[in-house]
MARVEX-625304 format. One record per residue (C-alpha): residue number from 1; x negated, y negated, z. Coordinates in Angstrom, 2 decimals, padded with zeros to 5 digits. Layout:
! residues N
- resi|c1|c2|c3
- NUM|X|Y|Z
...
***
This chain:
! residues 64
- resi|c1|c2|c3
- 1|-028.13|-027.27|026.67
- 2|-030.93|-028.39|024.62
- 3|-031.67|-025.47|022.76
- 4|-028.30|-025.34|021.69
- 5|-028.30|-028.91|020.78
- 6|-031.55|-028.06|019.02
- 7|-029.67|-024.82|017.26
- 8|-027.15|-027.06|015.78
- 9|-029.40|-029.29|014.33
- 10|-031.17|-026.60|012.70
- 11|-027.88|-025.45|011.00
- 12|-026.66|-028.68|010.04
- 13|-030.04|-029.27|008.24
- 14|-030.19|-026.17|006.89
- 15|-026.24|-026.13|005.77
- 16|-026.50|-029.10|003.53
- 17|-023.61|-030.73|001.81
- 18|-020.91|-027.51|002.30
- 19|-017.35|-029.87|001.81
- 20|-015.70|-032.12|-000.17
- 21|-015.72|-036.10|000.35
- 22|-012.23|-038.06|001.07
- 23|-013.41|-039.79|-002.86
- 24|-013.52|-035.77|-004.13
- 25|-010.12|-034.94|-002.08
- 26|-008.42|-037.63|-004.17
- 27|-009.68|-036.99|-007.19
- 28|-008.80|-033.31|-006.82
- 29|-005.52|-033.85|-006.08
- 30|-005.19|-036.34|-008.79
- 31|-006.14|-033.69|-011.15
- 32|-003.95|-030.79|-009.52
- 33|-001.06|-033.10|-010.38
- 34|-001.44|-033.81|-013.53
- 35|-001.95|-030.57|-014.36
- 36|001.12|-029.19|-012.62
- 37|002.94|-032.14|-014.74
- 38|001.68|-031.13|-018.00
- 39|002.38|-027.32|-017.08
- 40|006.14|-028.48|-016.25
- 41|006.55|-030.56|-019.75
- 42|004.88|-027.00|-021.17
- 43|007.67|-025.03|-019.59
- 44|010.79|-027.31|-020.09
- 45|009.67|-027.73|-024.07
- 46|012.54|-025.66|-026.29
- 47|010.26|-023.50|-028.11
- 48|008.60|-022.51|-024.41
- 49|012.34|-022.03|-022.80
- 50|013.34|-019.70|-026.14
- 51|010.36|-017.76|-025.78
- 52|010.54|-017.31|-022.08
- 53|014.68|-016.43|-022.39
- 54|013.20|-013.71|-025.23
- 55|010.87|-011.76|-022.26
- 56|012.97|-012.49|-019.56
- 57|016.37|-010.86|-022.04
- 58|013.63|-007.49|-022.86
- 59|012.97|-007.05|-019.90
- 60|016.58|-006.53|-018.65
- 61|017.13|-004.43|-021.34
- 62|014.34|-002.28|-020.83
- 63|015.01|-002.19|-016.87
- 64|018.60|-001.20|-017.17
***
């Protein structure tokens, strides 16, 4: 039992800081939100929605 004990020590020592904080989750996820907003605003714009209808309208053609 002790050298184990002593083995994961070691590795924990060694390891050093390998995850993210609770402070660092938040703030991630904060920022993965606001970029999937802005991303959506993007997308629903009218110039985005024409250009998207444009590709999606080739591509039909082209397929069939």
């Amino acid at each position: 039992m002790r050298a184990k004990q002593m083995v994961v020590r070691r590795w924990r020592r060694l390891s050093g800081d390998r995850g993210m904080s609770t402070a660092e989750y938040a703030v991630g996820t904060i920022a993965a939100a606001a970029f999937a907003t802005l991303l959506f605003k993007i997308v629903q714009s009218p110039e985005v929605r024409t250009m998207l209808a444009g590709i999606i309208k080739k591509a039909l053609q082209m397929a069939g």
